[in-house]
C-alpha positions in Angstrom: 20.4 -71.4 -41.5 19.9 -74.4 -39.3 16.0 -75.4 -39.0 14.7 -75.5 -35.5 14.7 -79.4 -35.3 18.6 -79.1 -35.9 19.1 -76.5 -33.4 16.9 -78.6 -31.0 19.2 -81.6 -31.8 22.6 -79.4 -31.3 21.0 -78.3 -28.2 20.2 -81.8 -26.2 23.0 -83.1 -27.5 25.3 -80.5 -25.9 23.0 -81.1 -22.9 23.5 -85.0 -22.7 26.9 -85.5 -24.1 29.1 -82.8 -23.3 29.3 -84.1 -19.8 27.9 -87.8 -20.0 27.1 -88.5 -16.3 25.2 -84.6 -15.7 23.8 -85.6 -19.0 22.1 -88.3 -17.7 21.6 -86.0 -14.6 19.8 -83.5 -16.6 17.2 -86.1 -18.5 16.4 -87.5 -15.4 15.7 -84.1 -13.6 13.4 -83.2 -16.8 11.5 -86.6 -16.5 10.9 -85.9 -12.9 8.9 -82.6 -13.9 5.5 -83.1 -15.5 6.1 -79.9 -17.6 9.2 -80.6 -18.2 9.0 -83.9 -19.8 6.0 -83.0 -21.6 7.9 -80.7 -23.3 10.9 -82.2 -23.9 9.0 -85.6 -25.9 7.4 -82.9 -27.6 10.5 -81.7 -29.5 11.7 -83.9 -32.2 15.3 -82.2 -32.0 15.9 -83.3 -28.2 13.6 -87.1 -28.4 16.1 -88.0 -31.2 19.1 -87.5 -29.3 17.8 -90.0 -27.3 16.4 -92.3 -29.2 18.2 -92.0 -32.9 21.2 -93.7 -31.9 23.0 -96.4 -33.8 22.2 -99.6 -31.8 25.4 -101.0 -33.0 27.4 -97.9 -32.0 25.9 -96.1 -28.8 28.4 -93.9 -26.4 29.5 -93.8 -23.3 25.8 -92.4 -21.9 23.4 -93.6 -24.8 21.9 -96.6 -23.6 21.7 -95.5 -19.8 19.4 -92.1 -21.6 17.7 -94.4 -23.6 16.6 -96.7 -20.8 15.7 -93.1 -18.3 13.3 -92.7 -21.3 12.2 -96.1 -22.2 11.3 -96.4 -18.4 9.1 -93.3 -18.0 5.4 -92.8 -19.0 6.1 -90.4 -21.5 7.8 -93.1 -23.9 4.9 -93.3 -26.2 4.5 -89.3 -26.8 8.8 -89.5 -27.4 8.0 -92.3 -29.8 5.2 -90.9 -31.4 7.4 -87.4 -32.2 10.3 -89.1 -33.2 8.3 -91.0 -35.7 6.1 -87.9 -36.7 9.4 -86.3 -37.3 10.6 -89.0 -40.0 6.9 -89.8 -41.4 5.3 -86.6 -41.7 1.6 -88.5 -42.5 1.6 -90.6 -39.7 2.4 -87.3 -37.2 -1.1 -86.6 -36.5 -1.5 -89.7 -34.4 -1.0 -93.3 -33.4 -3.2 -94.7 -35.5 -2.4 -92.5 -38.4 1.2 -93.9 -37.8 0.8 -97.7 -37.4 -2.2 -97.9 -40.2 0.0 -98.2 -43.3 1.3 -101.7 -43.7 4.1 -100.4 -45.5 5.2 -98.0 -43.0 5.0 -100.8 -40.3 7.4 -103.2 -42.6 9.8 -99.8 -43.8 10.2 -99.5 -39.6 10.8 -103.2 -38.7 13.8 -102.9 -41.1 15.5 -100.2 -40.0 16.9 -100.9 -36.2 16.3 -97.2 -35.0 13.2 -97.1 -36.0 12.1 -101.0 -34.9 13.9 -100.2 -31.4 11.7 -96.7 -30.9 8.4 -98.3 -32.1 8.9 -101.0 -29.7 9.7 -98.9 -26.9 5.7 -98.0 -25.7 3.3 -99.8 -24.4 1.1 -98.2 -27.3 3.0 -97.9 -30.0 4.9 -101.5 -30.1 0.5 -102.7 -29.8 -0.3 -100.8 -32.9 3.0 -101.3 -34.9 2.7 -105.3 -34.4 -1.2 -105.3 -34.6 -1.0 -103.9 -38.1 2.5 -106.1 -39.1 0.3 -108.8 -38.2 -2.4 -108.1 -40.9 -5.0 -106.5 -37.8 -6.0 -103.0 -38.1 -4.2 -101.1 -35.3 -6.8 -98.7 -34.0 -9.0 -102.1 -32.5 -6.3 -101.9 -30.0 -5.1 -99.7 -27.5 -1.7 -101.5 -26.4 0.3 -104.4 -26.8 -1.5 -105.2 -23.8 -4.7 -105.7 -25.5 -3.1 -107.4 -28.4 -1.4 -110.1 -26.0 -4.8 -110.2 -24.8 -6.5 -110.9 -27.7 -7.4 -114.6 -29.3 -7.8 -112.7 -32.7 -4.7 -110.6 -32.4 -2.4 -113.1 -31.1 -3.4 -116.0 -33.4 -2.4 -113.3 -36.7 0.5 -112.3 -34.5 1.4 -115.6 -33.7 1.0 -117.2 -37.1 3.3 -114.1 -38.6 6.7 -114.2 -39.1 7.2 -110.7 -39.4 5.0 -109.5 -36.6 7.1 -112.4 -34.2 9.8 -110.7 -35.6 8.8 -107.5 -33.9 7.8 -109.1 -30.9 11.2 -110.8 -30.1 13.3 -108.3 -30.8 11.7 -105.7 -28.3 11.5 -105.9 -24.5 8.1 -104.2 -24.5 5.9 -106.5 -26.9 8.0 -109.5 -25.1 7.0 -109.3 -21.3 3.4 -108.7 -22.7 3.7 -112.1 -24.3 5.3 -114.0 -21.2 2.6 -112.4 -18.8 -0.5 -113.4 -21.1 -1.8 -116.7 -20.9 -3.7 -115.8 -24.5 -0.6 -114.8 -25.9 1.2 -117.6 -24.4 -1.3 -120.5 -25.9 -1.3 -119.1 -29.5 2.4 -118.8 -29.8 2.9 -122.5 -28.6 0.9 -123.4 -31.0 2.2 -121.8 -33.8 5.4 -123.3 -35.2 6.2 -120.1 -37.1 6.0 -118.2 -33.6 8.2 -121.0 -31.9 10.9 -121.0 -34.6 10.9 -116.8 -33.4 11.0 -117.7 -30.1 13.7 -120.4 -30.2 15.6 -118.3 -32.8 16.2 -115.3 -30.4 18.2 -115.4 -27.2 16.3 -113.2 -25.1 12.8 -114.8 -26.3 14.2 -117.8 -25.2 15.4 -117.0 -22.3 11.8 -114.8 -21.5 10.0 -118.1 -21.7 12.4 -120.5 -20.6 12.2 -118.5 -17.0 8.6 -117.7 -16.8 6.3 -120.6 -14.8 3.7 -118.9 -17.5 5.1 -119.1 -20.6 7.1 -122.9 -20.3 3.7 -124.4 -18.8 1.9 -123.3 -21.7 5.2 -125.0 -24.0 4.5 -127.9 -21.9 1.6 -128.2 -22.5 1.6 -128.1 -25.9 2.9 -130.9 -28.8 4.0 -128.7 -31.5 6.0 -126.6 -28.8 7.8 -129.2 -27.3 8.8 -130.6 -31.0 10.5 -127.6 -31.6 12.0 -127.1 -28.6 13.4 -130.5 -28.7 14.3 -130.2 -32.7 17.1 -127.5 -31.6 19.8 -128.8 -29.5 20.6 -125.5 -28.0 17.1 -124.5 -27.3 16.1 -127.8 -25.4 19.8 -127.5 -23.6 18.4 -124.1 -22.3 15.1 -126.0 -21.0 17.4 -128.4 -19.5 19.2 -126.5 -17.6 16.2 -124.3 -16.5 14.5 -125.2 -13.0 11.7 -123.7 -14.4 11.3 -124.8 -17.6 12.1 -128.7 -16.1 9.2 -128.4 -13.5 7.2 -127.2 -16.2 7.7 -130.4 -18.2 7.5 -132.5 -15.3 4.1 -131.5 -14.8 3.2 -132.2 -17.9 2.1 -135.4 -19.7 2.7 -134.0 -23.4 5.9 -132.8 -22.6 6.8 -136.1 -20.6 5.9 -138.0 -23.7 7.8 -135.6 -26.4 11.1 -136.1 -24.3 10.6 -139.9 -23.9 9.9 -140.2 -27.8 13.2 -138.6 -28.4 16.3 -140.7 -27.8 18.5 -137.1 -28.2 16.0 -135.9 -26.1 16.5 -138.5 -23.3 20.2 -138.3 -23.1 20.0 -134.8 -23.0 18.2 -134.6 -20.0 20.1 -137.7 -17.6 23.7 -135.8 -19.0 22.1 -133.2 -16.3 21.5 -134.8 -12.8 18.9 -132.1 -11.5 17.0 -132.6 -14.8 16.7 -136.4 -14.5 15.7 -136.3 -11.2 13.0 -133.6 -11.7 11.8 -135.6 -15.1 12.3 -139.1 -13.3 10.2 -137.8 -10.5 7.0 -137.0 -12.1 3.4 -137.9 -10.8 1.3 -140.9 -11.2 -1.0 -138.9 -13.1 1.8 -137.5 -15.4 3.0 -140.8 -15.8 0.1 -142.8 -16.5 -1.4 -140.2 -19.1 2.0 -139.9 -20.8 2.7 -143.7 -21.0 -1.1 -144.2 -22.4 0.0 -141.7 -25.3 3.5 -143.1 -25.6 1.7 -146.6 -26.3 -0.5 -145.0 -28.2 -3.7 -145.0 -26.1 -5.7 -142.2 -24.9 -4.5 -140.4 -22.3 -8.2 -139.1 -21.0 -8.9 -142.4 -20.5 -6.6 -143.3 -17.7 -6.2 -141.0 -14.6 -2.9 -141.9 -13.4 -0.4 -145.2 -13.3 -2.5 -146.9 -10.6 -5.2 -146.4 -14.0 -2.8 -147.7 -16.0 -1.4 -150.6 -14.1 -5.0 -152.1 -13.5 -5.9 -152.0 -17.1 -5.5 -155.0 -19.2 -5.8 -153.1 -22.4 -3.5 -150.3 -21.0 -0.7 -153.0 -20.0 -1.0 -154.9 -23.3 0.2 -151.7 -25.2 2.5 -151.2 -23.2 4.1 -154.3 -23.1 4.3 -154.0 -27.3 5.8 -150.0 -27.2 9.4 -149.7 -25.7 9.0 -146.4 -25.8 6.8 -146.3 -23.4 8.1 -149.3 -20.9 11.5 -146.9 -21.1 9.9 -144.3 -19.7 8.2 -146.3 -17.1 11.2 -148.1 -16.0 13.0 -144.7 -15.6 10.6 -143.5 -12.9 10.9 -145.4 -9.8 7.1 -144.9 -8.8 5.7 -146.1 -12.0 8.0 -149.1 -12.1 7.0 -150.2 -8.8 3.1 -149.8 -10.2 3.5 -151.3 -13.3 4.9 -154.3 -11.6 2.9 -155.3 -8.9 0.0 -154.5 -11.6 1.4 -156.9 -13.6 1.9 -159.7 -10.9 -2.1 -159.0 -10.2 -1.8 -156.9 -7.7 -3.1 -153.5 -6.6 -1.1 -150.5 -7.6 -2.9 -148.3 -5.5 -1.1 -150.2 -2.5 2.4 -149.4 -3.3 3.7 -146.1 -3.7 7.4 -146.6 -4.8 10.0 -149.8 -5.1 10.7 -149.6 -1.6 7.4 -150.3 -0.5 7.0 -153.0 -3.4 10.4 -154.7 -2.2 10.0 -154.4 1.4 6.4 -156.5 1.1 6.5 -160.3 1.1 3.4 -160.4 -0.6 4.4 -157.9 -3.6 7.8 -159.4 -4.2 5.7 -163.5 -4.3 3.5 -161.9 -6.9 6.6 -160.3 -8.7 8.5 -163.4 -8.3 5.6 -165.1 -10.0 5.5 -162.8 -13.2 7.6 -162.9 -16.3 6.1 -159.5 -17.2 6.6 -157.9 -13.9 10.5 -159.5 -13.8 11.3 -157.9 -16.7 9.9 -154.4 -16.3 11.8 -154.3 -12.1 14.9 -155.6 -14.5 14.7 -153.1 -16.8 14.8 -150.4 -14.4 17.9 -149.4 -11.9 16.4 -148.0 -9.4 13.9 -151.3 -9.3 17.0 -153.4 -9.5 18.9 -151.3 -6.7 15.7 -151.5 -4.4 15.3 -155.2 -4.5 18.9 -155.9 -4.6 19.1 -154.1 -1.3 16.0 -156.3 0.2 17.0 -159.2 2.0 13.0 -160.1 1.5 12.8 -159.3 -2.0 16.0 -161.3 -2.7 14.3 -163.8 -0.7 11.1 -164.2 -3.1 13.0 -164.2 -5.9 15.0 -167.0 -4.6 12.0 -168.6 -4.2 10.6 -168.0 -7.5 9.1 -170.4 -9.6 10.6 -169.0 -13.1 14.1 -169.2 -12.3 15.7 -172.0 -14.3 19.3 -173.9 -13.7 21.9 -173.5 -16.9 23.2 -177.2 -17.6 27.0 -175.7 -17.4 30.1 -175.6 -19.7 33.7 -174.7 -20.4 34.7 -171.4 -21.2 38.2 -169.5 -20.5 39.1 -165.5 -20.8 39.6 -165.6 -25.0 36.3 -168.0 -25.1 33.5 -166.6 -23.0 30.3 -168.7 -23.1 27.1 -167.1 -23.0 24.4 -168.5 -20.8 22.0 -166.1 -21.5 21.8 -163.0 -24.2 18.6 -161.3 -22.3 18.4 -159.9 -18.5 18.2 -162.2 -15.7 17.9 -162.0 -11.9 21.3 -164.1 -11.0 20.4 -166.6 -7.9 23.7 -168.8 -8.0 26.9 -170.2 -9.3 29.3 -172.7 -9.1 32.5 -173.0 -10.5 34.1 -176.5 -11.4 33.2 -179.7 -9.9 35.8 -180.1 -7.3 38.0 -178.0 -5.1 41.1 -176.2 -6.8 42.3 -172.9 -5.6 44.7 -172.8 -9.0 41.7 -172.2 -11.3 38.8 -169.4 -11.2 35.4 -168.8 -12.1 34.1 -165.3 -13.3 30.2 -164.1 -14.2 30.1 -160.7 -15.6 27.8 -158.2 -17.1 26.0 -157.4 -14.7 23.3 -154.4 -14.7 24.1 -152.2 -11.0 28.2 -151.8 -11.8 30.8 -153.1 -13.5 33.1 -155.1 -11.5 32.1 -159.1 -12.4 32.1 -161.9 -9.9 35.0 -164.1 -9.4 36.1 -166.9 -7.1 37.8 -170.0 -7.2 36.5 -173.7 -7.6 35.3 -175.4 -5.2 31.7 -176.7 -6.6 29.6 -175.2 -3.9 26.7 -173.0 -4.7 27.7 -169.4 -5.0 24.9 -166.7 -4.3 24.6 -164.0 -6.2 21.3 -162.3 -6.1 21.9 -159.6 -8.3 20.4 -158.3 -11.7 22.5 -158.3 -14.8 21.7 -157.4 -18.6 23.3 -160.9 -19.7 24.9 -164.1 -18.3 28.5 -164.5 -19.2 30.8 -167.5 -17.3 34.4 -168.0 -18.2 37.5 -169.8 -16.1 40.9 -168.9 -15.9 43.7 -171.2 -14.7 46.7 -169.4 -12.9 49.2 -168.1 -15.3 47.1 -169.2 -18.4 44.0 -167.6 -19.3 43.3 -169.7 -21.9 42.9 -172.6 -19.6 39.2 -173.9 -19.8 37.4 -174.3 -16.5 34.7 -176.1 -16.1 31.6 -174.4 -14.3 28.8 -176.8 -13.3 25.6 -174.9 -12.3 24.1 -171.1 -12.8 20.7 -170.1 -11.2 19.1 -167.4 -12.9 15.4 -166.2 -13.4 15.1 -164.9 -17.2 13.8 -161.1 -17.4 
């Protein structure tokens, strides 16, 4: 003869499945009645129906009756007598349940079992407290747990409890909501490498303004993120998650350190630009870490810009004049700082190449030419300045290049370094049969050629070398004699 928990089970299952939209029909009417549903998570035959199905291998109504009962406030009684059914000790109640460490671990392994404790509020709080080496009956949910410094630095530093965590929607939106939660698991590389290593976890932080300020925020968080190519891809392409870093000096810094890192984020335009467009105060404090200052010491670029000791370790850390000459405000600050100038007077290259008195100083300044050459949206905004181009006409650096031969298959090299390109001329007479080119320059790729005529040329543009060559119609081998480039070294 069948026990009653078998009869129970032939019963509900009749009940669900025979007809698999009026079975789902019928658990939602009983969840709608107090009585009802109270008696129906009482009876281990009819809960398991619902929740004892293969994970891999549900039907066509399993999952939708699984999520009616996952959804309702009755969850942790249904969980609590499924369980009881299978554990006969821990029946009695919750606590008697999640206490034995051994119980806890024999459930995380089995996927019915680890989906059903997870399922409640109460139970997925006492199952991961006690995974995590805490006793379960100091807390009352998962709520309290993510609540907890205590809890969620054992959680957090627990492979197997993180284990629990991700792999449950319950014990994972308690996470993402909880600032403490939040803080210890970015802190934790054992609870990252959980996070990053499941989908959904991911995807729970990457979207939540919570959870990806607090991986912002913190250094070993951003490593690992940045370690796994398809986890920072995922921050990448996130809104969220790329505000987030924005905002953030420490994450600023870990993308700048990280040449994968960097490429990763201009290969997305949205992600540059959001990353590119960080504040003065992001900015400052990230560059004072990138050249290895300290970043409570400086308030913002204008900080930075006006400090001696600040610019001086900058100037020695291309890391960190990279990631200056990437953002257009702190280029424009870093420069006019440079040239003696006050930062605080000049928001952005436009207003640093619009002002007479800025570009002079610029002009003026080796160190300020070569960070607004380093940087193309310095170089764009000054190219585009008849009064920036102007000053740096003017400029008291630029130097004049003795000239030389040179021909297509024997390029001569003026200068190896950037420059700011003022003039050329090409041969020292008229002849429309030979050519002139300069190439390499930094804002696009075509080069500049004419024919001779040994006038001046102007060129006013940056470029990241100085390369002169002739050509002779019909002959590129032809040498051609160029008498005369302008340039101002960056």
């Amino acid at each position: 003869m069948l026990k009653k928990i078998q009869q129970d089970f032939s019963y509900y299952s009749h009940e669900f499945k025979d007809n698999y939209r009026k079975g789902v029909h019928r658990l939602r009417t009983i969840l709608a009645s107090r009585a009802q549903a109270q008696a129906f998570v009482s009876n281990a035959g009819g809960v398991a129906v619902v929740l004892g199905y293969e994970p891999e291998t549900p039907d066509k109504n399993a999952q939708e009756l699984y999520a009616l009962l996952a959804a309702s406030p009755y969850i942790d009684d249904a969980v609590q007598t499924f369980l009881g059914s299978i554990y006969e000790a821990g029946a009695e109640s919750q606590d008697a349940m999640y206490s034995d460490s051994a119980r806890c671990l024999e459930i995380l392994h089995d996927p019915v079992m680890s989906r059903a404790a997870g399922a409640g509020t109460v139970s997925a709080g006492k199952w991961i407290a006690t995974l995590a080496g805490q006793s379960c009956n100091l807390y009352r949910d998962m709520n309290a747990v993510a609540a907890s410094d205590i809890a969620m630095t054992a959680v957090a530093a627990s492979e197997t409890a993180m284990a629990a965590v991700v792999s449950n929607a319950t014990a994972l939106n308690a996470l993402v909501t909880s600032q403490v939660a939040l803080n210890a698991v970015a802190a934790s590389e054992t609870a990252m490498a959980a996070v990053i290593g499941n989908v959904t976890a991911l995807n729970a932080v990457v979207t939540s303004q919570l959870a990806m300020n607090a991986v912002a925020a913190s250094e070993t968080a951003m490593t690992a993120v940045i370690a796994n190519t398809a986890a920072f891809n995922t921050v990448v392409t996130s809104h969220v998650a790329m505000n987030a870093v924005a905002s953030s000096y420490v994450a600023v810094a870990a993308v700048y350190e990280s040449a994968v890192a960097v490429e990763a984020v201009k290969a997305n335009e949205t992600a540059w630009a959001t990353l590119t467009g960080a504040s003065s105060a992001v900015m400052g404090k990230a560059a004072a870490k990138l050249a290895g200052l300290n970043p409570a010491d400086y308030a913002d670029m204008d900080a930075i810009a006006a400090s001696s000791t600040a610019m001086a370790a900058i100037e020695k850390s291309q890391v960190a004049k990279d990631a200056i000459a990437a953002s257009d405000m702190a280029t424009a600050k870093f420069a006019v700082g440079a040239a003696g100038l006050n930062p605080a007077d000049y928001a952005n290259m436009a207003a640093v190449a619009s002002s007479q008195t800025a570009m002079a100083a610029i002009a003026s300044s080796s160190t300020a030419m070569a960070a607004v050459a380093s940087s193309k949206t310095a170089a764009t905004a000054i190219e585009a300045s008849s009064t920036a181009v102007s000053a740096l006409i003017s400029s008291p650096l630029k130097v004049t290049d003795s000239g030389g031969y040179g021909h297509t298959n024997n390029k001569r090299n003026v200068r190896s370094g950037r420059a700011f390109i003022i003039s050329v001329k090409f041969g020292t007479s008229s002849n429309t049969s030979y050519y002139g080119n300069i190439s390499t320059f930094l804002l696009g790729s075509s080069s500049y050629r004419a024919t001779c005529n040994a006038s001046a040329r102007a060129i006013n543009r940056f470029a990241t070398s100085i390369v002169c060559y002739g050509e002779y119609t019909g002959s590129l081998n032809d040498n051609v004699n160029y008498s005369q480039v302008v340039y101002i070294p960056c």
